[in-house]
VEXDOPA-617609 format. One record per atom (N, C-alpha, C, O): residue in one letter; x, y, z. Coordinates in steps of 0.05 Angstrom, whole numbers, plus 5000, padded with zeros to 4 digits. Example, Ala and Ser with C-alpha at 12.3 -4.5 7.8 and 13.67 -1.06 7.14 Angstrom:
2
a526448865156/a524649105156/a526449345156/a528549345169/s525749555142/s527349795143/s525850015157/s526850235161/
END
This chain:
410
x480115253178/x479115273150/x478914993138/x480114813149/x477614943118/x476514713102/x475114603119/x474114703139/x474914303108/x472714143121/x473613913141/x475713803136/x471913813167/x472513703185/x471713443183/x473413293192/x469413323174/x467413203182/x468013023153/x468613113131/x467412703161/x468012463136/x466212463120/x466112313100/x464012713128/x461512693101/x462012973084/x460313043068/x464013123087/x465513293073/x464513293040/x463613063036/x464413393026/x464713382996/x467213392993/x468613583002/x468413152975/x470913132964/x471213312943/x469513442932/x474013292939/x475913482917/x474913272889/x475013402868/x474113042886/x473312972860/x470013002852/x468913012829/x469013022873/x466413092867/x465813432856/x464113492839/x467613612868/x467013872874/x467913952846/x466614112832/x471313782835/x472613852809/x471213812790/x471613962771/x469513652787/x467413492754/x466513642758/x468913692764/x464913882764/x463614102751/x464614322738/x466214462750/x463914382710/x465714362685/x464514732688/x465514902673/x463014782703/x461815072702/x460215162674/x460115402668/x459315012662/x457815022645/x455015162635/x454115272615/x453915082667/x451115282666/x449315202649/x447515352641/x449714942641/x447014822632/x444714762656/x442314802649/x445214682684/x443814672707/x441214942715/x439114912727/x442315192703/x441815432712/x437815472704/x436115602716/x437415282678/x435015362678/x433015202690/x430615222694/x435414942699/x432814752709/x432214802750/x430214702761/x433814932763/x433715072782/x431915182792/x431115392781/x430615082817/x427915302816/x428915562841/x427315732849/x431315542850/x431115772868/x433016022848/x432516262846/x435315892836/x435716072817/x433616172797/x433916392787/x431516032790/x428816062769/x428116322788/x427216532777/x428416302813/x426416542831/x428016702837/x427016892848/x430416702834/x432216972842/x433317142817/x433317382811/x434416832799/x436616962784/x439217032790/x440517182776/x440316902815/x442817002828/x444316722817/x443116532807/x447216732821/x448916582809/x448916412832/x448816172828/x449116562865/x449716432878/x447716262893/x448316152914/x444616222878/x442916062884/x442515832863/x440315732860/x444415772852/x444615622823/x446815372838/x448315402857/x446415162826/x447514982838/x450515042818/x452314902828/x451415192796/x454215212800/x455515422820/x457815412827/x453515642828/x454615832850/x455315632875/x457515642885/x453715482884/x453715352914/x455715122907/x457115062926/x456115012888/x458914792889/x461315012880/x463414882883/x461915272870/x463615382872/x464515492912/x466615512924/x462315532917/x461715632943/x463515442957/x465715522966/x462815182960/x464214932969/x467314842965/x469014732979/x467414922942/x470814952935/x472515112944/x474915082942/x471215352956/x472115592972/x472615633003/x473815803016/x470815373010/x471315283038/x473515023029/x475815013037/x472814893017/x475414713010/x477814783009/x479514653022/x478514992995/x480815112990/x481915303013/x484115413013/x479815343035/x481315493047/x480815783054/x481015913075/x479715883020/x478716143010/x476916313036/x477916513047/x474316213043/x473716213057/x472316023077/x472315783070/x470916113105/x470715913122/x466615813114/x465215903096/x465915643133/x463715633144/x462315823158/x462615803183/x460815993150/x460116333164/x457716353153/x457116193135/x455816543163/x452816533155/x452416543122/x450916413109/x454216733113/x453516723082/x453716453076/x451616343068/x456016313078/x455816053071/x453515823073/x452515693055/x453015823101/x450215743103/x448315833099/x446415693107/x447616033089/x444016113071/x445016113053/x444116333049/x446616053028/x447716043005/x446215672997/x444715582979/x447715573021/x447315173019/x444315223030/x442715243011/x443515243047/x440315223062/x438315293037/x436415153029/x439115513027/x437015622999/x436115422985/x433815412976/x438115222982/x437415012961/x435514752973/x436014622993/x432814722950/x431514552947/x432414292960/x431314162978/x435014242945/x435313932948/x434313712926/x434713472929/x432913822900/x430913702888/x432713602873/x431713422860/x435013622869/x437413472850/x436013492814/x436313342795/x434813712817/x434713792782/x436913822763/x436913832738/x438713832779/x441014022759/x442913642758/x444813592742/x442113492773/x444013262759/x443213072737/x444912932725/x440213062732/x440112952698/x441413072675/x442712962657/x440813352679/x442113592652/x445813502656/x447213472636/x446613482681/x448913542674/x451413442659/x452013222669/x453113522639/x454113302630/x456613132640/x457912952628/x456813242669/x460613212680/x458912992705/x460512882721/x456112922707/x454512762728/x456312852756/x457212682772/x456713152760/x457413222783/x455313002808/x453512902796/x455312952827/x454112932844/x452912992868/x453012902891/x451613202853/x450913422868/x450013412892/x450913562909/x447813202899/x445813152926/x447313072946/x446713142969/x449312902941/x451912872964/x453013042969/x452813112992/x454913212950/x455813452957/x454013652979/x455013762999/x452113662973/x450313872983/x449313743012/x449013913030/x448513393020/x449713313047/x451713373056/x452013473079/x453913333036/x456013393058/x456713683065/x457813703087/x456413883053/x456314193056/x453614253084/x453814433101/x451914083083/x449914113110/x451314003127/x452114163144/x451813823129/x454013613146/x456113883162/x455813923186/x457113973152/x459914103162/x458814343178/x459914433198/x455814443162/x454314663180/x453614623194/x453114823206/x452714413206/x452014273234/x453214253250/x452714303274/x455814133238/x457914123257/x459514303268/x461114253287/x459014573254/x460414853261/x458715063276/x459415243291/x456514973268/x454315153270/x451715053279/x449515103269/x452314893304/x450214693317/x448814783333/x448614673355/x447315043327/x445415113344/x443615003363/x443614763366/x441915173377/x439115033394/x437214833368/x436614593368/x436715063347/x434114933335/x435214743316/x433214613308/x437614653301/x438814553279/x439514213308/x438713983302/x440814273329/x440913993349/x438613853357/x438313633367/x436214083349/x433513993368/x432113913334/x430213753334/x432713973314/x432113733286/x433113473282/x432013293270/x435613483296/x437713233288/x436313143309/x436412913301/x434813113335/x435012993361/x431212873342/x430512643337/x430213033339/x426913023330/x428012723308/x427312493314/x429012763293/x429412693260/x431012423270/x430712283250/x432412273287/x433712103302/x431311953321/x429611803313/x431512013338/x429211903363/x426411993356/x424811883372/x425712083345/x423112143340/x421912023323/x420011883330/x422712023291/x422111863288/x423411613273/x422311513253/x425411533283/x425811313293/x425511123311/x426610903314/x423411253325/x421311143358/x418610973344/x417211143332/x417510753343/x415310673338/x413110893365/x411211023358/x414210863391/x411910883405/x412311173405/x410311283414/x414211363398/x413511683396/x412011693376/x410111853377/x412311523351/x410711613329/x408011523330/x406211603315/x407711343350/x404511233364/x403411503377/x401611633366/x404511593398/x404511813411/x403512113384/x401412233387/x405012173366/x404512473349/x402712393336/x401112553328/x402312093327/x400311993306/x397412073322/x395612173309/x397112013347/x394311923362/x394312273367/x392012353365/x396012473373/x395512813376/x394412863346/x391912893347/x395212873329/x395012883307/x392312893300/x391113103295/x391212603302/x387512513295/x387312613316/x388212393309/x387012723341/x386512893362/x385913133351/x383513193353/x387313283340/x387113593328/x385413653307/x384313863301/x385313423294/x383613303260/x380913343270/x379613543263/x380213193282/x377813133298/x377113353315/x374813433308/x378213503335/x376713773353/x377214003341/x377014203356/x377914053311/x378414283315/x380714463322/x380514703317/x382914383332/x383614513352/x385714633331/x387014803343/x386514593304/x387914633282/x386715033277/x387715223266/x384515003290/x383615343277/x385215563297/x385415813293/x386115433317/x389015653338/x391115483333/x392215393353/x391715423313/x393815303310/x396115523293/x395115603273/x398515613297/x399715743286/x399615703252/x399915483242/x399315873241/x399315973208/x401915663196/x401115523178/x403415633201/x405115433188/x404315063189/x404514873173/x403215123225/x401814793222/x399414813214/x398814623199/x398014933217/x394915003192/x395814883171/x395414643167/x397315033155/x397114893125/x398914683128/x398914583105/x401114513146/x402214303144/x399214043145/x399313803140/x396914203152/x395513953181/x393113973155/x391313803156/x393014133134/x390514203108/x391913953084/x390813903062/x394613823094/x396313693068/x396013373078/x396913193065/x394513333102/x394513153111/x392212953099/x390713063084/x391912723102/x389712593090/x388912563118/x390312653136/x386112413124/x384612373158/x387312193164/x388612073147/x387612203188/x389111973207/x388211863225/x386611983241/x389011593228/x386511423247/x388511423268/x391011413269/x385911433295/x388511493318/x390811203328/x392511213347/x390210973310/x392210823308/x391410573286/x389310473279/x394010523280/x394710363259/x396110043262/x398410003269/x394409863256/x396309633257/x399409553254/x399509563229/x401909483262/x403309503255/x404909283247/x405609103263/x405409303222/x405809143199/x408708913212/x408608673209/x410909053224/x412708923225/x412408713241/x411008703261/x413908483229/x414208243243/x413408113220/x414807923213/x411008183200/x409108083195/x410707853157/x413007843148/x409307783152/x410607643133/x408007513103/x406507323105/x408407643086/x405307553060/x407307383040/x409407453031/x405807103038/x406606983021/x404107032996/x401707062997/x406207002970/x403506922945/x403006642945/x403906462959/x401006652923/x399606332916/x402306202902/x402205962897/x404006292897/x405206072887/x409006142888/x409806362895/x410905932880/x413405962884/x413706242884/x412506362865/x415206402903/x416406632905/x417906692880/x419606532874/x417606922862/x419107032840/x422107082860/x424206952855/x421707312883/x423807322894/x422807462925/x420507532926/x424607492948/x423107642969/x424307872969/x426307962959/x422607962983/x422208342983/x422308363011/x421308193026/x423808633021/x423308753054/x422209013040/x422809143020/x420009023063/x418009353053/x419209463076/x419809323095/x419509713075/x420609893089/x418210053096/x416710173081/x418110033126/x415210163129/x415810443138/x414010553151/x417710573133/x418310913141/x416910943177/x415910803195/x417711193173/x417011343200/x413811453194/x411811473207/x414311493176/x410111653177/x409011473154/x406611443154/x410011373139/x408111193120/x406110933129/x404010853119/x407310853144/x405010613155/x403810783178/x402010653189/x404110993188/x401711153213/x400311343195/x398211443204/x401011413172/x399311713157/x398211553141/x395711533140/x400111393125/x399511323091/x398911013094/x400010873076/x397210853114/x396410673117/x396110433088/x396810203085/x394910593075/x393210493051/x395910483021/x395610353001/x397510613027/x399010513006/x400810343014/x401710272993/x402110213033/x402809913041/x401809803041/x402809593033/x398809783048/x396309583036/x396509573006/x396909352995/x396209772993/x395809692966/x399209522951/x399509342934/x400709652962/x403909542954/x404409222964/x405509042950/x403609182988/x403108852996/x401708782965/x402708712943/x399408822972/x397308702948/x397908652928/x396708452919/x399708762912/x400408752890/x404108682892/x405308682870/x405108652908/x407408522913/x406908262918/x408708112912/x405308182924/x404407792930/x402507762913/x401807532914/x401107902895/x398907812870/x401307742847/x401307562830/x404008032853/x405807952820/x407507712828/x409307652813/x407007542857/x408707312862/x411307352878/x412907162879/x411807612893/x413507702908/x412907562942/x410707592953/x414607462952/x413507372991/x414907722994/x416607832981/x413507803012/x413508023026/x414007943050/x412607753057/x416208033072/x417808133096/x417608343102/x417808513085/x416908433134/x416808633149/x419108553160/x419108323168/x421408693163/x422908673178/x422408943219/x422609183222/x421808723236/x421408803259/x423108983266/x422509213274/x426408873264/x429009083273/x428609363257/x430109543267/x427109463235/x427409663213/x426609943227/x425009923245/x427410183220/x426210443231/x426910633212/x428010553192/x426310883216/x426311103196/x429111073174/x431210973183/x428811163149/x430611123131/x433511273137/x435711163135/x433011523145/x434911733153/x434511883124/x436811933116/x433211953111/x433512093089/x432612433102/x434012633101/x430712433110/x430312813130/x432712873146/x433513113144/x434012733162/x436712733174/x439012793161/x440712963168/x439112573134/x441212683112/x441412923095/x443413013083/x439212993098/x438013213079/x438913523092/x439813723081/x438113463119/x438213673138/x440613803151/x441014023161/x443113483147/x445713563157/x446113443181/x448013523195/x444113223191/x444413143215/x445612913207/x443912733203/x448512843202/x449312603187/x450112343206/x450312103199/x450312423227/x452112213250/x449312053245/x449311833236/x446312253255/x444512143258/x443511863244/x443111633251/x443312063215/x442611943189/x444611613192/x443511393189/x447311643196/x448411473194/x448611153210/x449410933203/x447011313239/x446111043254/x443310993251/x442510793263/x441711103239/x439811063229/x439610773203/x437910603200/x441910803189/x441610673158/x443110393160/x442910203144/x445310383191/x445910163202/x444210033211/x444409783210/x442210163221/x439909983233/x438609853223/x437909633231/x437510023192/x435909923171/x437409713160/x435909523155/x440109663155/x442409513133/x442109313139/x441809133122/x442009263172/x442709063188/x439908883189/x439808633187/x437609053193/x435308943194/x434208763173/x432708573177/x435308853147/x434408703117/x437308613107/x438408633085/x437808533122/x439908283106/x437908023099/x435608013109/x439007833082/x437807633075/x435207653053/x434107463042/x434607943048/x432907943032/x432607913009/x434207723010/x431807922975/x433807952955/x432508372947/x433808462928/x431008492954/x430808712951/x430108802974/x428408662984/x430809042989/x428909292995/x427209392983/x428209452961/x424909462986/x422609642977/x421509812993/x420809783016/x421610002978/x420610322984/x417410432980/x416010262969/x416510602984/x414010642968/x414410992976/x412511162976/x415811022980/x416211322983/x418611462978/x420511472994/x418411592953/x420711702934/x423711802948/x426011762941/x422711912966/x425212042981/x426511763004/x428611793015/x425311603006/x426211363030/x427311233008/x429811203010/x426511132987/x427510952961/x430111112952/x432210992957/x430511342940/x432711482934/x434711452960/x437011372957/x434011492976/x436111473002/x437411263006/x439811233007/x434510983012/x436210743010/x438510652995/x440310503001/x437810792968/x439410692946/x442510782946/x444110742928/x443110912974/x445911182973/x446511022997/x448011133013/x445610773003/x446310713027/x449610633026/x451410653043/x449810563007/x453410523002/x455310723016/x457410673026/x454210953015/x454911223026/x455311143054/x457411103065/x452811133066/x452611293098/x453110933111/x453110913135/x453510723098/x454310423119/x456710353107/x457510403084/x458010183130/x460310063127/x458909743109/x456909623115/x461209693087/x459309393081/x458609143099/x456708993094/x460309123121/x459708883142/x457609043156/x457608983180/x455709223149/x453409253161/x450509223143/x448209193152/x451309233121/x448809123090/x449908943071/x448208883054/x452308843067/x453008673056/x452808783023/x451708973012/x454408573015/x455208692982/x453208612966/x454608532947/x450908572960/x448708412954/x446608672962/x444308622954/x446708912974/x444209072976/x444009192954/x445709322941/x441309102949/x439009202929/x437109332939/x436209252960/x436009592926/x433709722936/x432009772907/x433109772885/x428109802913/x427809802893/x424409972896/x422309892905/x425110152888/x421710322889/x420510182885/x421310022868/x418210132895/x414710062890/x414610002850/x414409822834/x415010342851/x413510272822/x414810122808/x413510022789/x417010052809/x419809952798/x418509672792/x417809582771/x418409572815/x417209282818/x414509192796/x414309022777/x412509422811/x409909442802/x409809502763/x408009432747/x411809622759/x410709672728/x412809432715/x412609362692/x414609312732/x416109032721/x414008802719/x414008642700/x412308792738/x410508542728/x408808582722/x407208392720/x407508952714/x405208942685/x407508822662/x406708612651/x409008882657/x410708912632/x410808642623/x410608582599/x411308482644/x411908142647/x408508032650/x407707802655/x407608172647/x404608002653/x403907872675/x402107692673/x404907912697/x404907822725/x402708052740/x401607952760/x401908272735/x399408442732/x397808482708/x398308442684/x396208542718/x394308532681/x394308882678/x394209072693/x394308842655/x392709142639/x389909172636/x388409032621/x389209342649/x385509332652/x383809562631/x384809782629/x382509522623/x380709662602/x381210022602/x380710132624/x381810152584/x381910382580/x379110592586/x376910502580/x379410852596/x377310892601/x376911132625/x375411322628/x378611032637/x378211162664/x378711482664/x379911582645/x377711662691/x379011902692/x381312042677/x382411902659/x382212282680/x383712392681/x386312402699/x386012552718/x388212302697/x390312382719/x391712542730/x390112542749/x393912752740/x395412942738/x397112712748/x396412552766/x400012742729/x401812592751/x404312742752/x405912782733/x404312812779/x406212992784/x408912782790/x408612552798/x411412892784/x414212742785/x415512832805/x416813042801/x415412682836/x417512712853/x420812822852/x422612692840/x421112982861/x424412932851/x426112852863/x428013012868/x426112532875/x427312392890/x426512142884/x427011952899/x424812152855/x423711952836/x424712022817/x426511882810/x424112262798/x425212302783/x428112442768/x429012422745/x428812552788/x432212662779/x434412522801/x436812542797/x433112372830/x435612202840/x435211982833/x437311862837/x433311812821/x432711552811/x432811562788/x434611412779/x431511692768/x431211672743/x429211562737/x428611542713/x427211442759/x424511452745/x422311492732/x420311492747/x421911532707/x420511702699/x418411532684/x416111582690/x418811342665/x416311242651/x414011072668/x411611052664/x416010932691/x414410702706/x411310822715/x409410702705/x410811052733/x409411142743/x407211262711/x404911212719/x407111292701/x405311292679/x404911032671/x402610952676/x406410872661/x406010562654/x403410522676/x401010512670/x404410502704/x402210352721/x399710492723/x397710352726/x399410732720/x396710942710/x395010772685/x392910652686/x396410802669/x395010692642/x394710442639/x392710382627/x396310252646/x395110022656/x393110012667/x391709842656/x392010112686/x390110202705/x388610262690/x386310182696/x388810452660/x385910542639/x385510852649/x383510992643/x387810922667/x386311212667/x388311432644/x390711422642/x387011562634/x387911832619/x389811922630/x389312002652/x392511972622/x394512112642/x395512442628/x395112492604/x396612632645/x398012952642/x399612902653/x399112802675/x402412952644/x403813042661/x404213362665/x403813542650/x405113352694/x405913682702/x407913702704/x409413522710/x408914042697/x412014122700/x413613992722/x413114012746/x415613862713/x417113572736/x418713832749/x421013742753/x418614122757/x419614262772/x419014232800/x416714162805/x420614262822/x420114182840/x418114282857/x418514522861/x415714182872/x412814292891/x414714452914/x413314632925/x416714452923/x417614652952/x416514472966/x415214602982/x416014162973/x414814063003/x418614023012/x419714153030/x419813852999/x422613843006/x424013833025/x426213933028/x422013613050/x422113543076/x422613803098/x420713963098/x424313853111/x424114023127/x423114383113/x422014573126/x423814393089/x424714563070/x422014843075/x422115083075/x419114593081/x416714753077/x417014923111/x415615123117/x418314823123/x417814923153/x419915133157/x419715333172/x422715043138/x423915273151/x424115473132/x425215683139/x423015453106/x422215743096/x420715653069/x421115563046/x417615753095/x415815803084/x415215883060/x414615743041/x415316073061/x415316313035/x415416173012/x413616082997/x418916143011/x418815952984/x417815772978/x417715732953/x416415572997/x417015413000/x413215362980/x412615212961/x411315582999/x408515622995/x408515722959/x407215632941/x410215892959/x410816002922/x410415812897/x408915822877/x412615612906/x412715452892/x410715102898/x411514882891/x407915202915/x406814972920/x405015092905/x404014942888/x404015362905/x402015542897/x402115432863/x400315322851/x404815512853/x405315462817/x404115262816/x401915262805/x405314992828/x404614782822/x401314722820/x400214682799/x400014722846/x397514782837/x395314872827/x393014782825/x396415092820/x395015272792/x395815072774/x394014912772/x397915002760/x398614762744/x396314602728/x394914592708/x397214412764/x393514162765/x391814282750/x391214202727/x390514532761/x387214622762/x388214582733/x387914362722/x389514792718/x389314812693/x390014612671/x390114692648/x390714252682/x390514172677/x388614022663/x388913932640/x385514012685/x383513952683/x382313742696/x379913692697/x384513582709/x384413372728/x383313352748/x384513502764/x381413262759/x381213222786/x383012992811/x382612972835/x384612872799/x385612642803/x388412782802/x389512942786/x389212642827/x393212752823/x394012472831/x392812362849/x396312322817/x398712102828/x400612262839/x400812502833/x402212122856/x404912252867/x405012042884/x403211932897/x407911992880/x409311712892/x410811842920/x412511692930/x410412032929/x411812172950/x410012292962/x408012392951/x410812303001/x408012453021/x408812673022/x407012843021/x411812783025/x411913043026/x410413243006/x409413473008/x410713032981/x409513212955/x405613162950/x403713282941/x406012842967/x402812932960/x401813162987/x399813302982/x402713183006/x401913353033/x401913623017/x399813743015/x403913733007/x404814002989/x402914082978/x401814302979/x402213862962/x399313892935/x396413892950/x394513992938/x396113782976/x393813772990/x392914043002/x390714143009/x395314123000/x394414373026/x394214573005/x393214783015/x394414602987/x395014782960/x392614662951/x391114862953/x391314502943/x389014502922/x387114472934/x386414242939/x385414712944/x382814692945/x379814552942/x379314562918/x378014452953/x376414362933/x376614072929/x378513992943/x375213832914/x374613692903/x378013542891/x377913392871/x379313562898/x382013472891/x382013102904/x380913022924/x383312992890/x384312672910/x386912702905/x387312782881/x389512672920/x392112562914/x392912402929/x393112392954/x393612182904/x393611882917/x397011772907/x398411902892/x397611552918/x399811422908/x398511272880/x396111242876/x400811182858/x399911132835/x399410812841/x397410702831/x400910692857/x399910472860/x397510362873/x397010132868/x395410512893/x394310582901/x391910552880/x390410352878/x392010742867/x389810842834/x390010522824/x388010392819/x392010442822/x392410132803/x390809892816/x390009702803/x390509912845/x390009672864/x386009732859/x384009602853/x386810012866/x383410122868/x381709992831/x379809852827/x383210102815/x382409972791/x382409712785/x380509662771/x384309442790/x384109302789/x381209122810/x379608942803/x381409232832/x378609092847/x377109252841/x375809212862/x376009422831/x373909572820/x373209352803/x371009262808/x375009202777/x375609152751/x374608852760/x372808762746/x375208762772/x374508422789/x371408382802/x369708202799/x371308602815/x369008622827/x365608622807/x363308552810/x368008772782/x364508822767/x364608572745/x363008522728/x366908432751/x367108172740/x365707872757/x365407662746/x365307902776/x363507712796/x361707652795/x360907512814/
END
C-alpha cells in the first residue's frame, strides 16, 4: 500500500488542498460528467487514499487519474496553489509502475526512443508525407484519419537546425538555446524559422544545441517518468552555458520550466532559465527592439493553450504580438480543446467532444484566422474546422506581417 516510486505526490502537496471546490467549474471533465470524482478535488482526495493506505492502486484508481485532461485549469482559481500537474505526474508515475502493461511500456518505449531518435523521427516524418501525398490516409483507421486531417503538408524532409548557430547585426542582448522538440522542426518547420527571425532581428545570438532531444513533457504526462527523466538530463546537459532556453511550443516550454523537478542540479546548473517564444517576442515589441506595424489587419481567434496559459501564466503576451502585428483579435473560451498529447488517442470520444465545442466556438466567432502557440492544439483545431480555416503560431502571423509590412515598403 501507498506509494513506491520518487515521483510519488507528497503529503505537502496532497495536504494544501483546502477542498474548497472553487476548481469544480473550471474543469472540463467534471463540466462533462458532473461527478466529484472527475473534479480535480475528487482525484487529489483519491491520491490521499492511496497515500494513506486507505486504498491501493487498482483500476478504479487508474480511470479516476487517466480521465483527467491534464490542462491544469483548476491551479490559477485555486487559492491553497495546490500543485496539481505534479501531483497528477506523480499519481501516473506510480500507475506505471504497478500497472505496466503491454500498451502503457510500448508508450514509455515510443515516447523515449522514438522520439527522442533524430533518425526515427526522419524515418515517421518521410511515412507521414508518404500517406499525405498517396492517399493512403482513406484506409486508414477512423482515429489516424482525423489525427493525419490536424496535420499541416509535411515535407518528406527537413533541414536540421542543430549544430547551427544565428548571430544578429549587432552586440548580443543575451543568448538563447531553441529547443527544437521532437516534431516541431520535422512538422512545424516554419515556426523556428519565424522564432530565429525575430530572435536575432530583437538582437538575441541564437544556439542550436546538437546534444538536445525531445523535452520529455508526453512521457511526463503519460507516467513514463524514468523516461521523462533521462530525457530532461539530456536536454540540461545539452544547454548549459546558455543564458535562456527557448521554447516555441507551450507544452515543451511549461515542461522545461519544471525541470527542477525531474534533474539533479549538477546536471542544469543553478542558473537554468527557460523562456517561451512569445515571452521573448512580446519583451522586445514592448522595448522597441520589434516594431508595431499599422493596424488593420484580419480577424484573429486566439485560442489559449493550457500549458501557456494555466501552467505558465501566459496570457496577455500572445495578444500583444497579434496586435502589434495590426490584426483584430477574439479571444475563445481558454477551456481546454481535448488534443492533450496522448489524451486524443487514448480516448477519443472525449477527447473529439471537446475539439467539436471548441470549433463551433471559432466559426461563431467569425474568424477565419486561428493563433495557437501549441501543435497538439493547433492539430486538434485542424482536424475539427472544416473549410477555409489557417491555424498558425502567433509568432508566425507577426514575422508574416512584418515582411509583408517591409516588402510593400521597398
Amino acid at each position: 500500500m501507498g506509494y513506491q516510486t520518487p515521483y510519488a505526490p507528497t503529503r505537502s502537496e496532497l495536504s494544501s488542498c483546502i477542498q474548497c471546490g472553487l476548481c469544480l467549474p473550471h474543469c472540463p471533465t467534471f463540466r462533462l460528467t458532473g461527478k466529484e470524482t472527475d473534479s480535480p478535488r475528487g482525484r487529489l482526495t483519491a491520491m490521499t487514499a492511496v497515500l494513506d493506505g486507505i486504498t491501493g492502486i487498482d483500476e478504479v484508481f487508474a480511470e479516476t487519474i487517466s480521465f483527467c485532461l491534464g490542462c491544469r485549469a483548476c491551479e490559477p482559481v485555486c487559492p491553497s496553489m495546490v500543485p496539481y500537474g505534479r501531483a497528477l505526474e506523480g499519481a501516473r508515475a506510480e500507475i506505471s509502475a504497478r500497472q505496466g502493461g503491454v500498451s502503457r511500456r510500448l508508450r514509455g518505449w515510443i515516447m523515449e526512443t522514438w522520439l527522442g531518435s533524430p533518425a526515427i523521427m526522419r524515418a515517421v516524418t518521410w511515412a507521414t508525407a508518404l500517406v499525405q501525398r498517396t492517399g493512403l490516409a482513406r484506409i486508414a483507421p477512423r482515429r489516424v484519419r482525423s489525427g493525419l486531417r490536424g496535420l499541416r503538408p509535411i515535407a518528406w524532409s527537413t533541414p536540421s537546425l542543430r549544430g547551427e548557430t544565428f548571430q544578429p547585426d549587432r552586440a548580443p542582448v543575451a543568448t538563447v538555446g531553441l529547443l527544437t522538440g521532437c516534431i516541431m522542426g520535422r512538422w512545424f518547420p516554419d515556426v523556428h524559422q519565424a522564432s530565429i527571425a525575430l530572435l536575432v532581428r530583437a538582437g538575441y545570438r541564437v544556439v542550436v544545441p546538437s546534444g538536445q532531444t525531445c523535452c520529455g513533457a508526453l512521457a511526463a504526462h503519460d507516467g513514463a517518468a524514468d523516461g521523462a527523466a533521462r530525457l530532461a538530463v539530456r536536454n540540461a546537459r545539452a544547454f548549459r552555458g546558455v543564458d535562456f532556453v527557448v521554447a516555441n511550443a507551450a507544452g515543451c516550454s511549461a515542461h522545461l520550466k519544471d525541470y527542477r523537478h525531474w534533474t539533479p542540479p549538477e546536471a542544469r546548473g543553478e542558473d537554468w532559465q527557460v523562456r517561451d517564444i512569445t515571452e521573448l517576442v512580446a519583451d522586445a515589441i514592448e522595448d522597441g527592439r520589434l516594431p508595431r506595424l499599422e493596424q488593420g489587419r484580419e480577424l484573429v481567434a486566439l485560442q489559449h493553450p493550457c500549458h501557456l496559459r494555466n501552467a505558465q501564466r501566459i496570457v496577455t503576451q500572445p495578444r500583444l504580438i497579434l496586435e502589434a502585428a495590426g490584426y483584430q483579435t477574439t479571444s475563445i473560451d481558454p477551456a481546454c480543446c481535448g488534443a492533450a498529447g496522448f489524451y486524443s488517442i487514448l480516448r477519443p470520444d472525449t477527447s473529439t467532444r471537446l475539439g467539436r465545442d471548441k470549433a463551433d466556438e471559432i466559426r461563431r466567432s467569425g474568424a477565419r484566422l486561428v493563433a495557437s502557440a501549441n501543435p497538439g492544439c493547433e492539430m486538434q483545431l485542424r482536424s475539427h474546422l472544416a473549410g477555409d480555416y489557417q491555424v498558425m503560431h502567433p509568432v508566425e502571423l507577426y514575422l508574416q506581417a512584418l515582411s509583408g509590412a517591409e516588402e510593400g515598403q521597398a
